[in-house]
Jmol script that loads the backbone (N, CA, C; Angstrom):
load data "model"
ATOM      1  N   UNK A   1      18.883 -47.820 -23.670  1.00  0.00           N
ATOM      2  CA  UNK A   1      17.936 -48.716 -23.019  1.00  0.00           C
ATOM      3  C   UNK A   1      18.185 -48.659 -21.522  1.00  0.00           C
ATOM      4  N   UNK A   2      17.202 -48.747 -20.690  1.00  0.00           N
ATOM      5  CA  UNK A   2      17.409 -48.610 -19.183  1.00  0.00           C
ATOM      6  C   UNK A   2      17.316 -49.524 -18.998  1.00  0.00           C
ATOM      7  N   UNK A   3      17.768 -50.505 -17.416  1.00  0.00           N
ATOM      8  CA  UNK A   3      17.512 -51.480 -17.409  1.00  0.00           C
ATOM      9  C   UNK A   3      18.338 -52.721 -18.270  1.00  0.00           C
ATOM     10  N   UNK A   4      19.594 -52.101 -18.762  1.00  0.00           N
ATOM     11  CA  UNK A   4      20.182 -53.125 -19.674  1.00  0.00           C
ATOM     12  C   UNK A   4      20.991 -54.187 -18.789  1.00  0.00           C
ATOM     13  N   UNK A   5      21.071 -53.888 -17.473  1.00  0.00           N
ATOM     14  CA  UNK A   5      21.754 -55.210 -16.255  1.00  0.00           C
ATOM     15  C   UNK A   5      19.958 -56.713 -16.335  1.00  0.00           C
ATOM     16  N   UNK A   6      19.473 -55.576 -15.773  1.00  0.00           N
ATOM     17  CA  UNK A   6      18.451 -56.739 -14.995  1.00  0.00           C
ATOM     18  C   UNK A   6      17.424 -57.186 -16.081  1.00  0.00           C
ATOM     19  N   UNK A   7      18.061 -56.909 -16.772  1.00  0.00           N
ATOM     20  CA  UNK A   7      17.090 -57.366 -18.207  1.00  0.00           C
ATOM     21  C   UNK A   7      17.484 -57.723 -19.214  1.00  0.00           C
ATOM     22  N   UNK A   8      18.757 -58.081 -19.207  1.00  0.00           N
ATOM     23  CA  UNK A   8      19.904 -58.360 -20.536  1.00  0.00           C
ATOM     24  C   UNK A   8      19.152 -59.653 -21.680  1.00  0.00           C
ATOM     25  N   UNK A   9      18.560 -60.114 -20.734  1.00  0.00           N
ATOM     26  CA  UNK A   9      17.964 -61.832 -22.064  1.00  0.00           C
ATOM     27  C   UNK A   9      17.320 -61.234 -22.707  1.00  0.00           C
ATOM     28  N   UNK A  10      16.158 -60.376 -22.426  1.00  0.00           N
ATOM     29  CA  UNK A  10      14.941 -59.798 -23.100  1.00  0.00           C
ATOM     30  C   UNK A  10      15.927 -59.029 -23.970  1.00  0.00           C
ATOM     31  N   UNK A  11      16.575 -58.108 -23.347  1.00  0.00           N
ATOM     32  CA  UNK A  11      17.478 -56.523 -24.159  1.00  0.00           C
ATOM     33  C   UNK A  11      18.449 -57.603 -25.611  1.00  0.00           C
ATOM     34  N   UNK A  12      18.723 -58.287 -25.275  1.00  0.00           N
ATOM     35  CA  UNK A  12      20.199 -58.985 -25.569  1.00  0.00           C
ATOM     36  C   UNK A  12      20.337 -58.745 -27.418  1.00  0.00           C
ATOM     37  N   UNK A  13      19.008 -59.120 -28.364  1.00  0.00           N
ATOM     38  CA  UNK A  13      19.621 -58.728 -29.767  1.00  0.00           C
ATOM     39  C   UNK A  13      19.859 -57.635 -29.767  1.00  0.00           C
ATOM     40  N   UNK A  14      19.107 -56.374 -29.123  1.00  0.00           N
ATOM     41  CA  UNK A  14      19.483 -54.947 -29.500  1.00  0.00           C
ATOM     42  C   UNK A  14      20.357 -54.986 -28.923  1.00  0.00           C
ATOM     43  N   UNK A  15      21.125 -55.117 -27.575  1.00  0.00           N
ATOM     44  CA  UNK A  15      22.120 -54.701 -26.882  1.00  0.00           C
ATOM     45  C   UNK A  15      23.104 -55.637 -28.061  1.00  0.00           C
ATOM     46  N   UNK A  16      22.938 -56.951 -28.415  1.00  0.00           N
ATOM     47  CA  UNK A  16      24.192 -57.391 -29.380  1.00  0.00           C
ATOM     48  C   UNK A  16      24.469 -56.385 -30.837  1.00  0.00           C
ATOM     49  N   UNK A  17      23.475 -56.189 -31.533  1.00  0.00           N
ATOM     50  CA  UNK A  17      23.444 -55.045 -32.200  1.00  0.00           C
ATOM     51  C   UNK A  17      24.063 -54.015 -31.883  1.00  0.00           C
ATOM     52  N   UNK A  18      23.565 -53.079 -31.111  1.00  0.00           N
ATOM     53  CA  UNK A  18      24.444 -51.693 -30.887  1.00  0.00           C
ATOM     54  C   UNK A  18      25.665 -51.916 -30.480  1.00  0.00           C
ATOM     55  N   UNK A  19      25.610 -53.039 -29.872  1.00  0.00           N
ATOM     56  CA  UNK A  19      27.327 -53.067 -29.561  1.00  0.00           C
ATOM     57  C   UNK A  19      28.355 -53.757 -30.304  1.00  0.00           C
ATOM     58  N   UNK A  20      27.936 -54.187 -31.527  1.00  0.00           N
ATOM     59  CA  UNK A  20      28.544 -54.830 -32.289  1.00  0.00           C
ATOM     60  C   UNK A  20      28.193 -53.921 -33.677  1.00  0.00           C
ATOM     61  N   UNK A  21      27.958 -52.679 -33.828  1.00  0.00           N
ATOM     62  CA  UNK A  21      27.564 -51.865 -35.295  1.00  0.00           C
ATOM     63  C   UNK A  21      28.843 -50.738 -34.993  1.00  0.00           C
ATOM     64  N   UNK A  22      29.759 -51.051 -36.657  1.00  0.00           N
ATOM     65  CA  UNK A  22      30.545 -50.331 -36.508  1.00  0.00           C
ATOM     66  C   UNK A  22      30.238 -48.654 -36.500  1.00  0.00           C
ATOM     67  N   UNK A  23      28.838 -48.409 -36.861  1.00  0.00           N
ATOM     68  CA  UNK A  23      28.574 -46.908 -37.224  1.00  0.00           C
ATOM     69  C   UNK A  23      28.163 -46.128 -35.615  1.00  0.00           C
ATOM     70  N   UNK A  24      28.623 -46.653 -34.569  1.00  0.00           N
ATOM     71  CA  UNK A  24      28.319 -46.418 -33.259  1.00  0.00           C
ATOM     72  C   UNK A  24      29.175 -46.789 -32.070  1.00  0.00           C
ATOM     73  N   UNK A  25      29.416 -45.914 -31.232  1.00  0.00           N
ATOM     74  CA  UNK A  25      30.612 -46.258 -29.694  1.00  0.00           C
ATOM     75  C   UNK A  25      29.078 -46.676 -28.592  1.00  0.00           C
ATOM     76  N   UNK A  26      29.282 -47.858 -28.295  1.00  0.00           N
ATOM     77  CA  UNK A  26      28.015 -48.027 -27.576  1.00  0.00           C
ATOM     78  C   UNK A  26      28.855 -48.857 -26.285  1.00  0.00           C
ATOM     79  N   UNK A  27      28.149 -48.612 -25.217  1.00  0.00           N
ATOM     80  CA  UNK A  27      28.354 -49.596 -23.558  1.00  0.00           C
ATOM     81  C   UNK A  27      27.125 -49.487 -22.670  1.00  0.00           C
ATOM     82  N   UNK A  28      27.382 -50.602 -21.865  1.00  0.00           N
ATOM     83  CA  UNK A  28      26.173 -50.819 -21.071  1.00  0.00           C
ATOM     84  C   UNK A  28      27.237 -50.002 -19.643  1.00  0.00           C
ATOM     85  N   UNK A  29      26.488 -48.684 -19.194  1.00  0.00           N
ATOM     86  CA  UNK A  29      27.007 -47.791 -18.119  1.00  0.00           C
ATOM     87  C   UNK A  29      26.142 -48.882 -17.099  1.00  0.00           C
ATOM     88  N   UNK A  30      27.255 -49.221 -15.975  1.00  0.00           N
ATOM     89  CA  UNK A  30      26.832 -49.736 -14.870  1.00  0.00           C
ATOM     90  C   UNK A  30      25.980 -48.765 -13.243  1.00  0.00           C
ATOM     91  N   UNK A  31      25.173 -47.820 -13.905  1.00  0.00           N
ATOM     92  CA  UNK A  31      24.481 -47.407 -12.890  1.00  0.00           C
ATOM     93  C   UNK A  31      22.964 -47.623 -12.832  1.00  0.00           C
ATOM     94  N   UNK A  32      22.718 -47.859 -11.893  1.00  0.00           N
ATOM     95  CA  UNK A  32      21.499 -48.398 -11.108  1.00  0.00           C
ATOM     96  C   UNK A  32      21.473 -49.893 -11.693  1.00  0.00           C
ATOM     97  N   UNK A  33      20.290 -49.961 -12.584  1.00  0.00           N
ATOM     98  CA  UNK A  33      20.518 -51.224 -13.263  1.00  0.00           C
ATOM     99  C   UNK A  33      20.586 -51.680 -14.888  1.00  0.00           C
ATOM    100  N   UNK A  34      21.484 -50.396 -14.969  1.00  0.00           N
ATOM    101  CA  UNK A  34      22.422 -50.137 -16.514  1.00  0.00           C
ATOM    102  C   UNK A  34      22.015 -49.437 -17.104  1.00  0.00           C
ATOM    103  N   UNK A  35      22.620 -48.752 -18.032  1.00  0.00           N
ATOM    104  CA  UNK A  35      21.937 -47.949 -19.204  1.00  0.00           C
ATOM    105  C   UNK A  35      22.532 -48.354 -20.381  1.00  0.00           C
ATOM    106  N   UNK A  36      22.357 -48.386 -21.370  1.00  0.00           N
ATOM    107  CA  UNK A  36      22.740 -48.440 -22.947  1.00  0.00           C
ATOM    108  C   UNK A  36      22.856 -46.726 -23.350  1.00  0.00           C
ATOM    109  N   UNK A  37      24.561 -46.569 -23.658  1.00  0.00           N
ATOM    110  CA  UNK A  37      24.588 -45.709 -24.170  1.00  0.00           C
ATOM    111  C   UNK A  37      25.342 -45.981 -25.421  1.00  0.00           C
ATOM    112  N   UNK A  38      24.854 -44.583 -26.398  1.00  0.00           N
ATOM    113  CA  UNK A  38      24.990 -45.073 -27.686  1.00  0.00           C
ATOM    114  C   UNK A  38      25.312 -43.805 -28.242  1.00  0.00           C
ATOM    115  N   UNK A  39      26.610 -43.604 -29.199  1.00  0.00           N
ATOM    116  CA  UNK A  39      27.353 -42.549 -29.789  1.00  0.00           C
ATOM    117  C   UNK A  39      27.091 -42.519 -31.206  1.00  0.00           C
ATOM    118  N   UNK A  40      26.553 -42.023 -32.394  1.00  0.00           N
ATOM    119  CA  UNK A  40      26.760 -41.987 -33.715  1.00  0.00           C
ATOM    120  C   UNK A  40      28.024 -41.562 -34.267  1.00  0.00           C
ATOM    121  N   UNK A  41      28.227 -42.439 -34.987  1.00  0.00           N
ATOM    122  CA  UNK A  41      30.080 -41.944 -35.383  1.00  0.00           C
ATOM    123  C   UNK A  41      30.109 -41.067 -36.550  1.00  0.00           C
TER     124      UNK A  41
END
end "model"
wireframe off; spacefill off
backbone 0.3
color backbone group
């Protein structure tokens, strides 16, 4: 997801989701105004 800083309320179940699913290495990368990156394990 782009935009995962300046938009976190709207983003926030998916961003709680991916970052809380054990089948995935996920972080919000702090460039520009974030990205959601997301690993399949």
């Amino acid at each position: 997801a782009d935009n995962a800083i300046n938009h976190y309320e709207t983003l926030k179940p998916m961003l709680d989701k991916a970052l809380n699913d054990d089948r995935v290495d996920a972080l919000v990368v702090p460039i520009g105004k974030g990205e959601l990156l997301c690993r399949k394990l």
